[in-house]
RODO-2510 file (C-alpha; in nm, 4 decimals, decimal comma):
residues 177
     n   res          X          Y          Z
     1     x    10,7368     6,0459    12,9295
     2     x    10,4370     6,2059    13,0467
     3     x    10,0987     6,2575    12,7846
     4     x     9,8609     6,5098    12,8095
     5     x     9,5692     6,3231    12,9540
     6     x     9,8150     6,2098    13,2320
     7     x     9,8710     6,5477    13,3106
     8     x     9,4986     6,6633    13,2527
     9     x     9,3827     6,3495    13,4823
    10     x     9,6366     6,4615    13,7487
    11     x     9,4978     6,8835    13,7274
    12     x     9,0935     6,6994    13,6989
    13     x     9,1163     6,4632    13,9926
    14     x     9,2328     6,7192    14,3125
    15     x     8,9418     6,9776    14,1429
    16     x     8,6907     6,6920    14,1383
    17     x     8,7719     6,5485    14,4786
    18     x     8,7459     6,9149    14,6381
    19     x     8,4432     7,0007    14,4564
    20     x     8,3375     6,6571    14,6274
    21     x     8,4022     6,7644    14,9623
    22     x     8,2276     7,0867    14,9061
    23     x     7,9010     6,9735    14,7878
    24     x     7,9393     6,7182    15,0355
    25     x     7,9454     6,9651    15,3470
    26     x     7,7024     7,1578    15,1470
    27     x     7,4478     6,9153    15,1415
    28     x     7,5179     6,8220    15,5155
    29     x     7,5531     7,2064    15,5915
    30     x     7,2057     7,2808    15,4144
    31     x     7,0378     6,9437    15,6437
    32     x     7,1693     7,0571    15,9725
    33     x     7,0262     7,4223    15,8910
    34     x     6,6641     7,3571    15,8362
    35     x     6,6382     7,0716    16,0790
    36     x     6,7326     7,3675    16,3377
    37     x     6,5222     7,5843    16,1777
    38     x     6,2139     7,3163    16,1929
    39     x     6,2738     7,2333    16,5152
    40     x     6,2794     7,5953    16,6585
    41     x     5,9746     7,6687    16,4363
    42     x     5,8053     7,3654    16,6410
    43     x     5,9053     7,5047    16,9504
    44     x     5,7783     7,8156    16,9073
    45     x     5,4601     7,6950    16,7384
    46     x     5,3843     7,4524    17,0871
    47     x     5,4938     7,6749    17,3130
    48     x     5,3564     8,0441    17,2047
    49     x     5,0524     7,9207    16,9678
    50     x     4,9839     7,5911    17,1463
    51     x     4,9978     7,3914    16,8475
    52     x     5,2724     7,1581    16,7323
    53     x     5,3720     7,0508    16,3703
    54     x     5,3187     6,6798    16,4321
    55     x     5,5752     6,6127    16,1053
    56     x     5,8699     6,7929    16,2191
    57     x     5,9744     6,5462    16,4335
    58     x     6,0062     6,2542    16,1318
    59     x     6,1073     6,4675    15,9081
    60     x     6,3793     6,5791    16,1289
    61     x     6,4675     6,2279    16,1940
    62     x     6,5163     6,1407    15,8419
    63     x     6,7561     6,4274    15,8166
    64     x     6,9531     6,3336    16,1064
    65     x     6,9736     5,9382    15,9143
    66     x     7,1042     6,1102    15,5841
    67     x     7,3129     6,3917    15,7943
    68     x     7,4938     6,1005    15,9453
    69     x     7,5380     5,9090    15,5944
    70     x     7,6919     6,1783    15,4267
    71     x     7,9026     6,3023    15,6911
    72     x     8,0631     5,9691    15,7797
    73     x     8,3407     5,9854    15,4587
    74     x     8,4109     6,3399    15,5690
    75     x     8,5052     6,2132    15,9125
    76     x     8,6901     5,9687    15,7921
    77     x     8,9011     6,2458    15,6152
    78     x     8,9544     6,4537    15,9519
    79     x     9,0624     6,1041    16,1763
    80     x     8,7061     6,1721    16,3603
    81     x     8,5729     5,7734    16,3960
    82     x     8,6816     5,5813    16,6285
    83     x     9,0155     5,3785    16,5403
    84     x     9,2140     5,0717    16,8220
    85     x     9,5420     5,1293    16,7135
    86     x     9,7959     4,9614    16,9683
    87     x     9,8293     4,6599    16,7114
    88     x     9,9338     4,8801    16,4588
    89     x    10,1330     5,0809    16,6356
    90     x    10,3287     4,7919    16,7795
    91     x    10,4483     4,6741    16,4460
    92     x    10,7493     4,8145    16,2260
    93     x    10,6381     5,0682    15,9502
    94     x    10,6409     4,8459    15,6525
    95     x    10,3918     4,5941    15,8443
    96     x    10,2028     4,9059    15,9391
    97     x    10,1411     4,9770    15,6178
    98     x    10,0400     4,6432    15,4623
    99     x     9,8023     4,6573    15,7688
   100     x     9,6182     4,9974    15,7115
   101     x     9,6159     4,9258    15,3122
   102     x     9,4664     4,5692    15,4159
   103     x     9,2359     4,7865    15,6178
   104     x     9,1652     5,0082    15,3559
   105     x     9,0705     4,7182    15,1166
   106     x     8,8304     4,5443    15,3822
   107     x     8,6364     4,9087    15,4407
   108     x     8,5370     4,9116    15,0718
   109     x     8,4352     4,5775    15,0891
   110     x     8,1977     4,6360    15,3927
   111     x     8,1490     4,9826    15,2076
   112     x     8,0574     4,7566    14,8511
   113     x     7,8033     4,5254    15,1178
   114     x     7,6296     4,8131    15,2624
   115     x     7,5372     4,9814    14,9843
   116     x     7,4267     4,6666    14,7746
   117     x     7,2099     4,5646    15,1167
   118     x     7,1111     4,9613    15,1091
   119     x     6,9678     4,9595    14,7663
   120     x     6,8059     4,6206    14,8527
   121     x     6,5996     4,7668    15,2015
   122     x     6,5185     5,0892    14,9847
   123     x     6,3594     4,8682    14,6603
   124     x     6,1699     4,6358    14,9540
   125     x     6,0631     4,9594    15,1346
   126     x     5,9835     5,1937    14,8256
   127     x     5,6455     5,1311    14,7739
   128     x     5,5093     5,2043    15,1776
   129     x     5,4806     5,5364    15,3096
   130     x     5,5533     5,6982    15,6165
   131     x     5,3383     5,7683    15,8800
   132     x     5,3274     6,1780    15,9251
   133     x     5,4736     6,3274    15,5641
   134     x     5,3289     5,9926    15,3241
   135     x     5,6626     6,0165    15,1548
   136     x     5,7897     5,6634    15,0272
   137     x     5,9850     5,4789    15,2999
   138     x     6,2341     5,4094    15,0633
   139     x     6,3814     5,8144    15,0501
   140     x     6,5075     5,8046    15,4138
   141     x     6,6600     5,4440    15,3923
   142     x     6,8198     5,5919    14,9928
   143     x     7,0788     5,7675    15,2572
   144     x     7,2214     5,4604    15,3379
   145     x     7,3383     5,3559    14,9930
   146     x     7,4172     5,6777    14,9087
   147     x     7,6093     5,7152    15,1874
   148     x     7,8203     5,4074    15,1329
   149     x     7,9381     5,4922    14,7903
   150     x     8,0154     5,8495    14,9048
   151     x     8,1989     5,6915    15,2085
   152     x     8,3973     5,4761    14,9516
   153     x     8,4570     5,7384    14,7328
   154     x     8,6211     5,9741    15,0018
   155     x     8,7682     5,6426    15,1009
   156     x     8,9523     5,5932    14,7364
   157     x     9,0428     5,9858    14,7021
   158     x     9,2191     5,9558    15,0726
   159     x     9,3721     5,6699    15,1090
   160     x     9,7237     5,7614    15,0662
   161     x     9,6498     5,9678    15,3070
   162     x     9,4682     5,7469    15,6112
   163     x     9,7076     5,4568    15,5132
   164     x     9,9734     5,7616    15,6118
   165     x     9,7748     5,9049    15,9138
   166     x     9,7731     6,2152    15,7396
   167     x     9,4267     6,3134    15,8408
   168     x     9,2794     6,6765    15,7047
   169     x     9,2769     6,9549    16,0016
   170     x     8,9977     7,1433    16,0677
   171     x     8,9678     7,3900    16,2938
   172     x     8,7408     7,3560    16,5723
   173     x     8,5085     7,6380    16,7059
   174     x     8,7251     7,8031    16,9882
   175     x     8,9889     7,6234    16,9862
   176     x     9,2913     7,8523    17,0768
   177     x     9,1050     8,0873    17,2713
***
């Protein structure tokens, strides 16, 4: 017999996991925008006004570090990283499976490691500054622990799913032109 909270859990979970992705992309959506935008700016600053903005470049950088944190669990979701799969591929479906769940279970343990280590280089680093914006070190290394718990949580929410090779489609720009 199913209870209510069952049933709520199962209605809460697929809502929280797409509002998840969303802010996800967001976030990642919102980086790649002004780090375009700066570096155009820049451009157009050195090249018409002959002056550069000597910070755009680290800030920029830092984006690019947390732009490729937070968009490594959505990659994982679309089958984007790279994956040797003749082993698995070789062996009957039940073994298959044992294998990718095995895999599954060693990821969040490297996933567990990084962001532990993560938390550990942003304490140690928290209290220097960078060079050009005198922001604590510690805010562009945060993107690594951050990343690896939202890597592990798109990790959790999908694993039926990779474990299948049931990867989400996207569509690409162009494709089927």
């Amino acid at each position: 017999m199913e209870t209510a909270s069952s049933t709520l859990g199962r209605k809460l979970l697929p809502r929280a996991e797409r509002l998840l992705v969303q802010l996800n992309q967001g976030v990642i959506i919102l980086l790649m925008a002004t780090m375009a935008a700066f570096v155009f700016a820049n451009v157009v600053s050195r090249y018409v006004f002959n002056h550069s903005m000597v910070w755009v470049e680290e800030l920029t950088q830092y984006q690019m570090i947390w732009i490729t944190w937070l968009g490594a669990g959505l990659a994982l979701r679309q089958g984007r990283h790279v994956a040797v799969d003749v082993l698995q591929d070789a062996l009957p479906a039940s073994l298959r499976a044992a294998l990718r769940w095995a895999i599954v279970a060693i990821m969040l343990a490297f996933l567990a490691a990084l962001a532990w280590y993560g938390a550990q280089i942003v304490a140690f680093s928290w209290n220097q500054e960078t060079p050009m914006l005198g922001i604590r070190t510690g805010i562009p290394y945060l993107g690594i622990p951050i990343g690896a718990v939202l890597f592990a949580l798109h990790l959790v929410a999908f694993a039926r799913e990779f474990v299948g090779r049931r990867f989400e489609h996207v569509d690409e720009p162009g494709a089927g032109e």
